[in-house]
N, C-alpha and C positions, 0 to 999 in steps of 0.2 A: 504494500500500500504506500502511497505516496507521502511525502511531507508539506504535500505543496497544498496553502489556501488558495483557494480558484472561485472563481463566479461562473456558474454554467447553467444552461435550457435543462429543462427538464428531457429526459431521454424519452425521443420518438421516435418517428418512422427512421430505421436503422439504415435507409437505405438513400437519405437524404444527404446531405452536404454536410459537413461540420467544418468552424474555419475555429485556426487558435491565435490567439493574442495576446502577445507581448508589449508590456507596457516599457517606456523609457525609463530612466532611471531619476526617482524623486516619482513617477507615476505608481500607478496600482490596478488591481485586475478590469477596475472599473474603465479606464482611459478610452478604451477603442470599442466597449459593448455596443454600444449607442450605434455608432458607426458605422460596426458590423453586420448590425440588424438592417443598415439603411442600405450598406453594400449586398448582400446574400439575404432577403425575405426569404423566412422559413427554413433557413439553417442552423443547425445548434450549436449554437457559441461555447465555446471554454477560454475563459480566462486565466491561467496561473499569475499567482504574485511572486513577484521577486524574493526570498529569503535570502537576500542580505545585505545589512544595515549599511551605508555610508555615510556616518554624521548623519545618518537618520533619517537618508534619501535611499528607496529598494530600489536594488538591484538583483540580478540573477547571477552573478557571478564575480569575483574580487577581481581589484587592479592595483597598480600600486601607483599609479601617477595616469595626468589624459594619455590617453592610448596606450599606456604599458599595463598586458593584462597579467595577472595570477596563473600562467599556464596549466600549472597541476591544479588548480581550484576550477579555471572553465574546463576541464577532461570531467574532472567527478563531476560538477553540477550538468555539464554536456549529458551523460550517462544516466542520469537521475532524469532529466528533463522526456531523453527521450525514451526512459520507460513510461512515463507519466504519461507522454503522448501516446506511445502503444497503447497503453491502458485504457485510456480515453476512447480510443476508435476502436476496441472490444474486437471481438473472435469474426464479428460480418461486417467485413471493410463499407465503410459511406460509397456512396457514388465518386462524390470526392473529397479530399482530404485538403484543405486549402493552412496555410500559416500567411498573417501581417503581424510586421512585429517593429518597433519604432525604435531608434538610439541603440542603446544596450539593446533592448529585447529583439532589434531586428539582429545584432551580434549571436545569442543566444541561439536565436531560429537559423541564422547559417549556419554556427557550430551544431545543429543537431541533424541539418542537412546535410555537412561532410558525413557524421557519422552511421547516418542514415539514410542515403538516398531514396528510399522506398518509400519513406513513411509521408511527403505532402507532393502531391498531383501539381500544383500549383504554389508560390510565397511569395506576398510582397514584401522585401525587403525597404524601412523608409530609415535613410542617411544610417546605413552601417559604417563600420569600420571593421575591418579584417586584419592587422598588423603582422600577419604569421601568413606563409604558405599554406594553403591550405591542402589537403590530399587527393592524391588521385581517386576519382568516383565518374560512377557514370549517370549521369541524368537522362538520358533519352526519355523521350513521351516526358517529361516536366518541362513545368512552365516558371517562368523567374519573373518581376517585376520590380527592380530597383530602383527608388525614387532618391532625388538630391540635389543639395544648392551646390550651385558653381562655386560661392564664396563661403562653403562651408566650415571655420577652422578647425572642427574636430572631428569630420569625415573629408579627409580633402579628396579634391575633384579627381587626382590620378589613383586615387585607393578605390575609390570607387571605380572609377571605369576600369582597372584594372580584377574589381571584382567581378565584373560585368563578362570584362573577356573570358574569366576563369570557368562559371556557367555554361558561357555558350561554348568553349575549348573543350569544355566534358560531356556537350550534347545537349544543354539544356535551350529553349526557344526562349531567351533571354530581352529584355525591353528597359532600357536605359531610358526614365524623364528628368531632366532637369528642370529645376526653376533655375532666376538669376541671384537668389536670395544666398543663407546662411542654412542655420544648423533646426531654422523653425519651419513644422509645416505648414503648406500653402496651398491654396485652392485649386492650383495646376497639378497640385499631388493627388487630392480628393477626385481630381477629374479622370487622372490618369487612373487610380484602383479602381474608377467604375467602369473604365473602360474593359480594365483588363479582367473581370471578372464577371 
């Protein structure tokens, strides 16, 4: 069983869509619900909260500075995360398995997609950061959508697109938006997740 509090739909038709959401760091399970409901009507949402305190702002996994992460601290929570997520999407896989996940949580949902390729059909990644090579995997049939400012300082512009290339180099049908903006999201981002879903 999990350690993780989460916000989720009551369990329905098993055969529906289910998307999971990752909130930024200083957010909580609640961030993206709303959102979700307005992206995917009649999907069941799970939210997990971050388990772990930064002066007091959750996060899903230690750092010790901006962008230097806790390598062995993101492997266990990585490993944790993505039993949680199996667990969630039970023994009759959904139609499909969708992850968005914002800052930190977008970090989070890529490190559970190196370790997991199988487990989301579809992820919107919004302004990650990847500071590590990531592993060889293979995506085929997945879908990526990574959103981001040009003038981002804590996701910069070549991280990003170079996570972009990483996706579509291992087969995934990958979709790079930018705004002109920073590290906040922005109505071009909202436009682009309903496009892409």
């Amino acid at each position: 069983m999990s350690h993780y509090q989460f916000r989720a739909d009551p369990l329905g038709d098993a055969s529906a869509a289910v998307i999971f959401l990752f909130h930024g760091t200083g957010g909580d399970e609640n961030q993206f619900f709303d959102l979700a409901g307005q992206l995917l009507p009649g999907a069941r949402r799970v939210a997990p909260r971050g388990d772990v305190s930064e002066h007091g702002a959750l996060r899903y996994f230690k750092r010790t500075g901006e962008g230097v992460y806790d390598m062995a601290d993101l492997a266990q929570r990585t490993k944790a995360m993505t039993d949680f997520v199996r667990q969630q999407i039970g023994a009759e896989r959904p139609a499909r398995v969708l992850g968005l996940g914002y800052s930190n949580g977008a970090n989070i949902l890529a490190s559970v997609q190196f370790a997991a390729p199988e487990l989301f059909d579809a992820t919107m990644l919004m302004h990650p950061l990847i500071p590590f090579a990531p592993p060889t995997a293979d995506f085929s049939g997945r879908k990526v959508l990574i959103t981001a400012g040009r003038r981002d300082p804590i996701a910069p512009a070549g991280a990003t697109q170079a996570l972009a290339d990483y996706f579509t180099a291992h087969g995934a049908t990958t979709e790079l938006a930018w705004h002109e903006g920073g590290h906040e999201v922005r109505n071009e981002e909202l436009l682009a997740l309903q496009r892409f879903v």
